[in-house]
mmCIF file as Biopython writes it, N, C-alpha, C and O atoms, coordinates in Angstrom:
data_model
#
loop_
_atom_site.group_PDB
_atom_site.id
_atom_site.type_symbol
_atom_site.label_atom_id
_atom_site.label_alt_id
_atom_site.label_comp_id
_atom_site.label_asym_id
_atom_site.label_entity_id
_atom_site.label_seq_id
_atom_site.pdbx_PDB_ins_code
_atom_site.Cartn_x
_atom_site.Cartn_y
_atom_site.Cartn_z
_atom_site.occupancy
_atom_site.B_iso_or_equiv
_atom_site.auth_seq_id
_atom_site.auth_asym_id
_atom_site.pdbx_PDB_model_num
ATOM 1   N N  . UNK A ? 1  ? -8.920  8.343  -4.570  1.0 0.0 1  A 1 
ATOM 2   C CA . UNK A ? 1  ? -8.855  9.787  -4.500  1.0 0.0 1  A 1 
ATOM 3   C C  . UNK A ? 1  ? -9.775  10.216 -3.355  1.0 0.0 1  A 1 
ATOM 4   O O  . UNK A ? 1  ? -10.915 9.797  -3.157  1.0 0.0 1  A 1 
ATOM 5   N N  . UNK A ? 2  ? -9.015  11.233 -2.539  1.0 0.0 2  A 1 
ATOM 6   C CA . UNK A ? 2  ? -10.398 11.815 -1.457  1.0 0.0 2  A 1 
ATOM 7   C C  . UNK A ? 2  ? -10.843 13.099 -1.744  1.0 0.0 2  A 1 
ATOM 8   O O  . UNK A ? 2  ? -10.161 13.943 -2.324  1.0 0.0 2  A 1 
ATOM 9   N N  . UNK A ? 3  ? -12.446 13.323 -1.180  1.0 0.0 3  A 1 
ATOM 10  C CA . UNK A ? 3  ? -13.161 14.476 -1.670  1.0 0.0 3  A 1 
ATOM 11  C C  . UNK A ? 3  ? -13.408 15.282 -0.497  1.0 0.0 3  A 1 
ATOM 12  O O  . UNK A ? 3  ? -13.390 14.795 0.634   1.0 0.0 3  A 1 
ATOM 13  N N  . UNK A ? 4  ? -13.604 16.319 -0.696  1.0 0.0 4  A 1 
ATOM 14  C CA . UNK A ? 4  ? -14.687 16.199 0.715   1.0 0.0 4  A 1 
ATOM 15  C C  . UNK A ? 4  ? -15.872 16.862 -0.051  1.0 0.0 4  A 1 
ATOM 16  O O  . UNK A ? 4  ? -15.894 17.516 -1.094  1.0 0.0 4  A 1 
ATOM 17  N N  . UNK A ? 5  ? -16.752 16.516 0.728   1.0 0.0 5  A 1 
ATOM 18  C CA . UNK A ? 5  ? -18.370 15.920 0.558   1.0 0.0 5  A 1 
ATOM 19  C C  . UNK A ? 5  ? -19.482 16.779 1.373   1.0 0.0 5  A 1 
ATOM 20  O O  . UNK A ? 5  ? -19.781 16.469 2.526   1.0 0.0 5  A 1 
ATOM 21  N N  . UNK A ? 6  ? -20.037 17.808 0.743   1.0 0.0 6  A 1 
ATOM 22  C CA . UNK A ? 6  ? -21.322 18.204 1.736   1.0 0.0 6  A 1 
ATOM 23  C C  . UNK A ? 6  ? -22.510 17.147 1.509   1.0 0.0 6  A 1 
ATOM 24  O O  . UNK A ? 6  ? -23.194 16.938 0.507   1.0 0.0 6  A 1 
ATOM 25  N N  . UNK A ? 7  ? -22.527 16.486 2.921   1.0 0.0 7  A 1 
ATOM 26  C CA . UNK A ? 7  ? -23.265 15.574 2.692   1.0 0.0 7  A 1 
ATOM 27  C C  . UNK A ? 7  ? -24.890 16.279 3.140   1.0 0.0 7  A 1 
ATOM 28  O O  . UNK A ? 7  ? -25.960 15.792 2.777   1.0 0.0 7  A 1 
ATOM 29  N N  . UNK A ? 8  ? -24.706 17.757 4.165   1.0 0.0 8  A 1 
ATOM 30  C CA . UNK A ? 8  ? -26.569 17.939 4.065   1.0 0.0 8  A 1 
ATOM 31  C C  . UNK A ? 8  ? -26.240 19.241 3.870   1.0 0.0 8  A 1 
ATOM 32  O O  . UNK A ? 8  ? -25.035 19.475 3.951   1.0 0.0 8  A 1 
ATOM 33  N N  . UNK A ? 9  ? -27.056 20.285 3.604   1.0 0.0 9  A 1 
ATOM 34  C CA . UNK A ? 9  ? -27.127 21.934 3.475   1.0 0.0 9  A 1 
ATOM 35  C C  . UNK A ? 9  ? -26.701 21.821 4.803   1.0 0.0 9  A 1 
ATOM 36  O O  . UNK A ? 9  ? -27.155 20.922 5.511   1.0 0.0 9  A 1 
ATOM 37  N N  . UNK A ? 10 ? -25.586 22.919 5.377   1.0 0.0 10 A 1 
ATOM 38  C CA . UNK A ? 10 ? -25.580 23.938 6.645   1.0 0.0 10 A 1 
ATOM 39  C C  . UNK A ? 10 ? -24.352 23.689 6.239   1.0 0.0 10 A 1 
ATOM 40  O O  . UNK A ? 10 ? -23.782 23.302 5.219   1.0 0.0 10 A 1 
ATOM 41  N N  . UNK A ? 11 ? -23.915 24.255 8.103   1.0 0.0 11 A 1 
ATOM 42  C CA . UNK A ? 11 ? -22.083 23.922 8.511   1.0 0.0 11 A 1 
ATOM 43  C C  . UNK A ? 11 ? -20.987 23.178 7.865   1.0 0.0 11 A 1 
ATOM 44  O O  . UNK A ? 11 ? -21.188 22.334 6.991   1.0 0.0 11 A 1 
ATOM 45  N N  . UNK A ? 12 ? -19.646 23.556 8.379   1.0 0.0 12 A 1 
ATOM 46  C CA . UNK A ? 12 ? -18.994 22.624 8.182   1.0 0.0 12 A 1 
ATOM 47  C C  . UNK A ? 12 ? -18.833 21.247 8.939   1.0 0.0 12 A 1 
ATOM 48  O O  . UNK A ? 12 ? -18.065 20.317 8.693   1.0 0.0 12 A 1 
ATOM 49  N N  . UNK A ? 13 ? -19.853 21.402 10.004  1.0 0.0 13 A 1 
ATOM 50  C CA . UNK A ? 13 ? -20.365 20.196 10.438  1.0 0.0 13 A 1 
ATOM 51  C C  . UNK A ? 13 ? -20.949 18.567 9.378   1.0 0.0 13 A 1 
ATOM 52  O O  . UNK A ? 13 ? -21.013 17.360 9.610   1.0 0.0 13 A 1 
ATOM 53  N N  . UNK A ? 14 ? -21.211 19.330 8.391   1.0 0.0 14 A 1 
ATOM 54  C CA . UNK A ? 14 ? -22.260 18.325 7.082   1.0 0.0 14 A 1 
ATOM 55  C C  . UNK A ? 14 ? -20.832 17.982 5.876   1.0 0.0 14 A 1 
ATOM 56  O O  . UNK A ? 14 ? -21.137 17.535 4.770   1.0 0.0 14 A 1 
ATOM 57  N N  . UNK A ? 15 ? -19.370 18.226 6.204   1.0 0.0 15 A 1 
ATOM 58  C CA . UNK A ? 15 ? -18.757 18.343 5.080   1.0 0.0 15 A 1 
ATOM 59  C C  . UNK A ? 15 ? -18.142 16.840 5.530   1.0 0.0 15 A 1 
ATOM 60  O O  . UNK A ? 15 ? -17.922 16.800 6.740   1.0 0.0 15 A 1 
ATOM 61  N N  . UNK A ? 16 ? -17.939 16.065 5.082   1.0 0.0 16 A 1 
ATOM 62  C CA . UNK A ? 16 ? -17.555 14.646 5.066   1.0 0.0 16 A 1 
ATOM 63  C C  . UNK A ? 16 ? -16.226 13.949 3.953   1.0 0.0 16 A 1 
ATOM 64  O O  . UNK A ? 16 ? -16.416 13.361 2.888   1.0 0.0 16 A 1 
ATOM 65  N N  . UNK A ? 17 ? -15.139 14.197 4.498   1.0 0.0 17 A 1 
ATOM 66  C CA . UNK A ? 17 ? -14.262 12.941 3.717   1.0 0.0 17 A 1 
ATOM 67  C C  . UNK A ? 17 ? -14.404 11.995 3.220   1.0 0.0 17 A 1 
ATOM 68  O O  . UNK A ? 17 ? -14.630 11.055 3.981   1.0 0.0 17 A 1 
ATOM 69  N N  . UNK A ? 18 ? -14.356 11.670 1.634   1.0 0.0 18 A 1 
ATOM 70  C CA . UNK A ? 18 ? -15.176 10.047 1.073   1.0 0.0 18 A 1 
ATOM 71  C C  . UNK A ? 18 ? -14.271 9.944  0.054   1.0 0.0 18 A 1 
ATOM 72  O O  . UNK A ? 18 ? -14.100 10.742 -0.867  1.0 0.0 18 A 1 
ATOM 73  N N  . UNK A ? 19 ? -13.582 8.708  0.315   1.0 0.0 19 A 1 
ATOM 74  C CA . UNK A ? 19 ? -12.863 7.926  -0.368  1.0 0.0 19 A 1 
ATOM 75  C C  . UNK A ? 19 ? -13.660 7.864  -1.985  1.0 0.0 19 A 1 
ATOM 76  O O  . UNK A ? 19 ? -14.841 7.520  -2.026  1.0 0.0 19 A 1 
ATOM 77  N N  . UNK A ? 20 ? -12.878 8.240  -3.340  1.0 0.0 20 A 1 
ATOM 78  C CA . UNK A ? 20 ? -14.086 7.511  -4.258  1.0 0.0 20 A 1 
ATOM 79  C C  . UNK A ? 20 ? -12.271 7.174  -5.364  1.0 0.0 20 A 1 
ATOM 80  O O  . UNK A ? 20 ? -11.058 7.370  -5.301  1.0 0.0 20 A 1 
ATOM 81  N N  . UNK A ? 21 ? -13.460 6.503  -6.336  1.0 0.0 21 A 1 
ATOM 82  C CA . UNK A ? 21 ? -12.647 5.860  -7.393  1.0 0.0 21 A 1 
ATOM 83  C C  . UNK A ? 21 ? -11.806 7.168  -8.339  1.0 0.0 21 A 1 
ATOM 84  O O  . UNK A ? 21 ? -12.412 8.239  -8.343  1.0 0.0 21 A 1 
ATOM 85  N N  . UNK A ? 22 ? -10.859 7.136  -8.892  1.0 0.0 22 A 1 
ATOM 86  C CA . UNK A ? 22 ? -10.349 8.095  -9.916  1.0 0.0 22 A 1 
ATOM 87  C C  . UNK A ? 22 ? -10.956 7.938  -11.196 1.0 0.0 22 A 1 
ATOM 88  O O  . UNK A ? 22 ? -11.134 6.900  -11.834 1.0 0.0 22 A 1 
ATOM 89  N N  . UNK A ? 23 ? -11.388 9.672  -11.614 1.0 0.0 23 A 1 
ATOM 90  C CA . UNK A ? 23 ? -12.563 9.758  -12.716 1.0 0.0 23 A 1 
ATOM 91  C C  . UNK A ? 23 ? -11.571 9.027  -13.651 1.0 0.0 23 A 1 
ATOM 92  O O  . UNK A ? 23 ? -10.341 9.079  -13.643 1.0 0.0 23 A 1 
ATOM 93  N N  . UNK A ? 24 ? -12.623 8.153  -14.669 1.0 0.0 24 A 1 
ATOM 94  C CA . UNK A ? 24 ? -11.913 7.977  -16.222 1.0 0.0 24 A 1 
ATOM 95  C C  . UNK A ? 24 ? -11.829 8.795  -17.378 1.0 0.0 24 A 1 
ATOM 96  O O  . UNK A ? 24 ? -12.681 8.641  -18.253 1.0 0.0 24 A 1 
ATOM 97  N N  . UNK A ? 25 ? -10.730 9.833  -17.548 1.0 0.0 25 A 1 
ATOM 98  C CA . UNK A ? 25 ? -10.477 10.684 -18.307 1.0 0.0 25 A 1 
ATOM 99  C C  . UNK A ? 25 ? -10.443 10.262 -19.990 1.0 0.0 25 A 1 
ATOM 100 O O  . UNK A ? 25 ? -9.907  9.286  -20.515 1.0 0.0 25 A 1 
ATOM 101 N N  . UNK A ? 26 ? -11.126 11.242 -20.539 1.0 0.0 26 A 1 
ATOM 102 C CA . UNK A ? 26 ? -11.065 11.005 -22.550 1.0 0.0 26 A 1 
ATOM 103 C C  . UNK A ? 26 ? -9.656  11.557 -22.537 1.0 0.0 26 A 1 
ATOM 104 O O  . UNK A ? 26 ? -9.160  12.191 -21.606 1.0 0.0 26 A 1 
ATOM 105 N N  . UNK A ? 27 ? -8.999  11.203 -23.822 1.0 0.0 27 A 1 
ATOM 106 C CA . UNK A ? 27 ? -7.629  11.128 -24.376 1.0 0.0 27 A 1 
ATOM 107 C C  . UNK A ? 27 ? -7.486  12.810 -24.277 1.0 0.0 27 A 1 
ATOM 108 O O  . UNK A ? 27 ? -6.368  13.321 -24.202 1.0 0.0 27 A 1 
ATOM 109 N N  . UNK A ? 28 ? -8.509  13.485 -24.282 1.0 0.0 28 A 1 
ATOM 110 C CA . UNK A ? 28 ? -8.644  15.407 -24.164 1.0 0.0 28 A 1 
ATOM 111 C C  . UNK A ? 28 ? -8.338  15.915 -23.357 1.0 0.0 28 A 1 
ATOM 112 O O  . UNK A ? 28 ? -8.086  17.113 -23.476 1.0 0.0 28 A 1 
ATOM 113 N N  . UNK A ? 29 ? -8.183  15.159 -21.922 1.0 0.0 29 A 1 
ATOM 114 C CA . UNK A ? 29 ? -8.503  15.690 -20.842 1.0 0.0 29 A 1 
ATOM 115 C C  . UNK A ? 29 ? -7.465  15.376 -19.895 1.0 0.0 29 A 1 
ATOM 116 O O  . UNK A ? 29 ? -6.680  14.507 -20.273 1.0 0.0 29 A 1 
ATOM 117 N N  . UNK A ? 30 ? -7.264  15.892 -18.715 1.0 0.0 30 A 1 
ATOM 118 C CA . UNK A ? 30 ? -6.369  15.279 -17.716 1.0 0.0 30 A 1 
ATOM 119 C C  . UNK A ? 30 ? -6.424  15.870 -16.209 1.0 0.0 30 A 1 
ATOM 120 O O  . UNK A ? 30 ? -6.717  17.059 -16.084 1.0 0.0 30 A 1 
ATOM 121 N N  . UNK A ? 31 ? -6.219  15.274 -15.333 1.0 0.0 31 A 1 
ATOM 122 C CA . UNK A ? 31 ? -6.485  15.316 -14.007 1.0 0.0 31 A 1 
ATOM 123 C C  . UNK A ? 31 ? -5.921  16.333 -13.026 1.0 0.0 31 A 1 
ATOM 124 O O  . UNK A ? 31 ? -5.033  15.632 -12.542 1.0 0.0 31 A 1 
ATOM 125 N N  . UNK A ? 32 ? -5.841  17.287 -12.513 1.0 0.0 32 A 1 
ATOM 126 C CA . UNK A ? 32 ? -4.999  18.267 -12.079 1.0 0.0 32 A 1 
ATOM 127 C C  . UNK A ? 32 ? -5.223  17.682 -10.395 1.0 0.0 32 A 1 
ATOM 128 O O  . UNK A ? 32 ? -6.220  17.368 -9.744  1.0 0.0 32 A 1 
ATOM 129 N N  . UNK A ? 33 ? -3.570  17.732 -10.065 1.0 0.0 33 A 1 
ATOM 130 C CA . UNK A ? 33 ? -4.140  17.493 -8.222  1.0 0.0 33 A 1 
ATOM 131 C C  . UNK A ? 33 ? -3.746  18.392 -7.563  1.0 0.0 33 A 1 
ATOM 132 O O  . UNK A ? 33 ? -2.672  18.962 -7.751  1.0 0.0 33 A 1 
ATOM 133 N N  . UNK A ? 34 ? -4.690  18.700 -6.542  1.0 0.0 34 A 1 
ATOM 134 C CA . UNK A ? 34 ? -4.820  20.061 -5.993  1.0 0.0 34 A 1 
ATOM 135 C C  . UNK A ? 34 ? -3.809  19.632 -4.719  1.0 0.0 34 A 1 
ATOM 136 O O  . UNK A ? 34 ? -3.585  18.456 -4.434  1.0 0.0 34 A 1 
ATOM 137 N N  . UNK A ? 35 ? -3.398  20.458 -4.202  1.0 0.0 35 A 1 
ATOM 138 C CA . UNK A ? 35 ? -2.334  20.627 -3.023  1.0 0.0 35 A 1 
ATOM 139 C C  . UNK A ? 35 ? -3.014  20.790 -1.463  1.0 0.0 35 A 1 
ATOM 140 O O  . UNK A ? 35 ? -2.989  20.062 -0.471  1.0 0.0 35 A 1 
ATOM 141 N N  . UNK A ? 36 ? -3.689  22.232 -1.780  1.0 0.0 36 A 1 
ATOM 142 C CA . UNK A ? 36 ? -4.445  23.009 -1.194  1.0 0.0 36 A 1 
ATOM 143 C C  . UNK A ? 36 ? -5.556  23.915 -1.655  1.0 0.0 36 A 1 
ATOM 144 O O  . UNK A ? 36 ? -5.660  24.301 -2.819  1.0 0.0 36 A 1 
ATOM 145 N N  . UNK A ? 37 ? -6.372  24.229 -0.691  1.0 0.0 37 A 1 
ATOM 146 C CA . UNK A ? 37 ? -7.426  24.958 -0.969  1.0 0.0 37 A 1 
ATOM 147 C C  . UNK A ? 37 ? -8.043  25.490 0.527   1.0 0.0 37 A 1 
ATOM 148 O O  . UNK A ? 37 ? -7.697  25.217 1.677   1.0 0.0 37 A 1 
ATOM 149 N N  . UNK A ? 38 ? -9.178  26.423 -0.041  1.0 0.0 38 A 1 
ATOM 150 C CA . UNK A ? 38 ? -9.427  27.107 1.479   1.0 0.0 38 A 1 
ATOM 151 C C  . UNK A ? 38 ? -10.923 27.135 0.758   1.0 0.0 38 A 1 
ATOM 152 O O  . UNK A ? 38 ? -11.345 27.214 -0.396  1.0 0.0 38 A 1 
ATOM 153 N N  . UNK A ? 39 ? -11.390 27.045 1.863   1.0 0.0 39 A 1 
ATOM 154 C CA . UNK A ? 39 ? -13.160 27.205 2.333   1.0 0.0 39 A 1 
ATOM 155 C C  . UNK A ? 39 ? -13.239 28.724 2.306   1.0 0.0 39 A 1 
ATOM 156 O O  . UNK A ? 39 ? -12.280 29.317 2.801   1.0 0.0 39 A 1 
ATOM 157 N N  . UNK A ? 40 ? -14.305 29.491 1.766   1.0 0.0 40 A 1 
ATOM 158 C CA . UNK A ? 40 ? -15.012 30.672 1.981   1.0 0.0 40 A 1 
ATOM 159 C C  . UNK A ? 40 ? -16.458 31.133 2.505   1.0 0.0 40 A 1 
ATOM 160 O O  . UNK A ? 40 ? -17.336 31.602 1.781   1.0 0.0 40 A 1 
ATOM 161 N N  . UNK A ? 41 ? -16.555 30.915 3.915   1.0 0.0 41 A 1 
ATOM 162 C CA . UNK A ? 41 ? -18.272 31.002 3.908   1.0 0.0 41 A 1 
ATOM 163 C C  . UNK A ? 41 ? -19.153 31.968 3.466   1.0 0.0 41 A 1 
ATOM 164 O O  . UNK A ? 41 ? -20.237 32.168 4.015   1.0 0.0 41 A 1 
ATOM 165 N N  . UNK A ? 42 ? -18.754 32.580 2.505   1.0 0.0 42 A 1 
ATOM 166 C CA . UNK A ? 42 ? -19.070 33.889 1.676   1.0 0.0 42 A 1 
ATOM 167 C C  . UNK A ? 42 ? -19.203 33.430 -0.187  1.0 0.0 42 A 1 
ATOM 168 O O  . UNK A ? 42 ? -19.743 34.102 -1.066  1.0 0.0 42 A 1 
ATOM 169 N N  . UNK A ? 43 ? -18.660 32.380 -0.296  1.0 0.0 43 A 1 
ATOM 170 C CA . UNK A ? 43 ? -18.851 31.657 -1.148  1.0 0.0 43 A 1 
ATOM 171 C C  . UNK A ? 43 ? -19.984 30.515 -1.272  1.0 0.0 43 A 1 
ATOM 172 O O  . UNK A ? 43 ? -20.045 29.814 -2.282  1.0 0.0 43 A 1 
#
């Protein structure tokens, strides 16, 4: 699964793509995959 990653406080200079493992979900729960999304620097 890929993330992206603020790897230090500031810019979107510090935001980093990182490969990681898929979480292990309880029998409760389940994984939603996102399509898209948008950045807000007001957020």
């Amino acid at each position: 699964m890929k993330t992206i990653t603020l790897i230090n406080f500031g810019g979107v200079e510090n935001f980093e793509l990182v490969e990681v493992d898929d979480p292990k979900l309880n029998d409760n729960e389940i994984l939603v995959k996102i399509k898209a999304t948008t950045f807000n620097p007001i957020d």
